[in-house]
N, C-alpha and C positions, 0 to 999 in steps of 0.2 A: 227483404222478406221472402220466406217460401212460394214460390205460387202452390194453386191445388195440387202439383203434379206430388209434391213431396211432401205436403197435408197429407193427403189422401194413402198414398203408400205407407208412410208413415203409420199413421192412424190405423192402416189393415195389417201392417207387420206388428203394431202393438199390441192389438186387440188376439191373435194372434199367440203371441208371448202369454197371456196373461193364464192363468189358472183357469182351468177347465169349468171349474166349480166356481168360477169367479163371470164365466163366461156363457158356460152354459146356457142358459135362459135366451141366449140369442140366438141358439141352434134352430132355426125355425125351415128356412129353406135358402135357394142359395142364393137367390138376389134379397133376402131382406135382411131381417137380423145380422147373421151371419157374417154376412159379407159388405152388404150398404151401410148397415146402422155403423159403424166403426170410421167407413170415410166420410158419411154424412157429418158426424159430428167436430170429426177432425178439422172440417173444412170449416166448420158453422162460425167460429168467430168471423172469418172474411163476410157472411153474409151481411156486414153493416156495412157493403158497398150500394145496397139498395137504395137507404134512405140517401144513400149522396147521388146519387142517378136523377134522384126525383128534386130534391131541393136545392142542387148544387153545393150543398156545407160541408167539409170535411169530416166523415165521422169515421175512417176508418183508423184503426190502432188505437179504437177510443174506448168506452164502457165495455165491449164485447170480449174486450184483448185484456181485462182485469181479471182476479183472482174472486172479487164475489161477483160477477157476472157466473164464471165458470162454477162456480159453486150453487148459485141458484137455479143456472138452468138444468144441471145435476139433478138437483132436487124436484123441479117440477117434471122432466122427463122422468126422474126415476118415480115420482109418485104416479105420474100416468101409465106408463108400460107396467107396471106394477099392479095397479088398478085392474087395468085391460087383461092385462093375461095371467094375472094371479103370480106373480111372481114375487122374490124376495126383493125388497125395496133396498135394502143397503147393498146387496148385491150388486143392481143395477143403477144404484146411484153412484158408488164406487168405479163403477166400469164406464159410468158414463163421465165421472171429473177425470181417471187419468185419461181417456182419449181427449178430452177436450182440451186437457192441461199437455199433451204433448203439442198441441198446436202452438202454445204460448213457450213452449219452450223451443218451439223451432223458430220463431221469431227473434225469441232471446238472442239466438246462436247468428245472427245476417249482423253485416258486416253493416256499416254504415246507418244512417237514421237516428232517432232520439231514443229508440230504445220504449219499452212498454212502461203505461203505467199501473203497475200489476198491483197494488197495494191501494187504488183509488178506492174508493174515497178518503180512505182514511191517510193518506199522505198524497200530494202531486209530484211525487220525485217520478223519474224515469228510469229502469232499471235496462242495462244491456250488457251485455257479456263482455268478457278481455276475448275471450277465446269465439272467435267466426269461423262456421263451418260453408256456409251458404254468402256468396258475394254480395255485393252490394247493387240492386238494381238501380237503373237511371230512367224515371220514367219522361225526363224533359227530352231524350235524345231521340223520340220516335219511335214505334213499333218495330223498324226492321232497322235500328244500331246492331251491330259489331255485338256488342257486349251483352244483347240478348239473345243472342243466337249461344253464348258463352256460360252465360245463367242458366239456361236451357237445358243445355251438356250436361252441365256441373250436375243438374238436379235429376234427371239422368240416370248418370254413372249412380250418384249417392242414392236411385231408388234400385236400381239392378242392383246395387251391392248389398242393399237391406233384405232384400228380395232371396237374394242367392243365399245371406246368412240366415234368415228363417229357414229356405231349403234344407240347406245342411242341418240345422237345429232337429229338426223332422226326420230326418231321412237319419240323423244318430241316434234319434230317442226309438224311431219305430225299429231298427237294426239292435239295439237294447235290450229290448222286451222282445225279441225272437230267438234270440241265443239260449 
């Protein structure tokens, strides 16, 4: 699975991508909207590590990492920001399932694991990709393995390279519209 490093960048390169007019209403300043609200929510299915901190049970890759999880908290974000600042509710209900749904897909993409079960309730199958972009972590081999140090890189490289491709995305569209 992704850590935050590749949620996060992920989720700012997406939001990012997305239609202006599909985005806009997040243009607020530059730590909120704009810029947090897109990694905030990218990372948010991870936040069901809390309730394992506190109880010891397993809850992550659980109800958070589903497709109506990602859908209703869609909709209760997008009804309250909505609310709050008067803004168009499917706009931001939209903008707020694909960033959340890219987190679920970058879990898709890791190598190793059972895979999400994206379709709960309504089936208990586990779905996961042929195709890994993101290796597989070992959390039994201790904090400072070899092969974390390697995950690390890996995620990295893959945010400098997302990074550098939004750049260029920018810097052809704004050379575009100056000609």
């Amino acid at each position: 699975m992704p850590s935050p490093i590749a949620h996060s960048v992920s989720g700012y390169v997406v939001a990012k991508f997305l239609p202006k007019q599909l985005s806009k209403d997040y243009e607020y300043n530059w730590w909120s909207l704009g810029n947090f609200y897109p990694v905030f929510v990218a990372i948010f299915a991870d936040f069901d590590f809390l309730p394992q901190l506190i109880t010891g049970e397993r809850f992550h890759r659980g109800i958070t990492h589903t497709l109506i999880f990602a859908i209703c908290f869609s909709l209760i974000v997008g009804w309250l920001i909505s609310y709050f600042r008067k803004s168009s509710f499917k706009k931001i209900f939209l903008f707020t399932f694909i960033l959340y749904s890219s987190h679920l897909l970058l879990d898709l993409l890791t190598a190793g694991g059972s895979g999400l079960q994206l379709l709960w309730p309504l089936t208990d199958t586990f779905f996961k990709s042929t195709i890994s972009v993101f290796p597989q972590v070992h959390h039994s081999r201790g904090v400072f393995d070899l092969s974390h140090f390697i995950f690390i890189a890996w995620e990295l490289s893959y945010s400098v390279l997302i990074v550098s491709i939004l750049w260029l995305w920018k810097n052809c569209r704004s050379s575009k519209f100056s000609e």
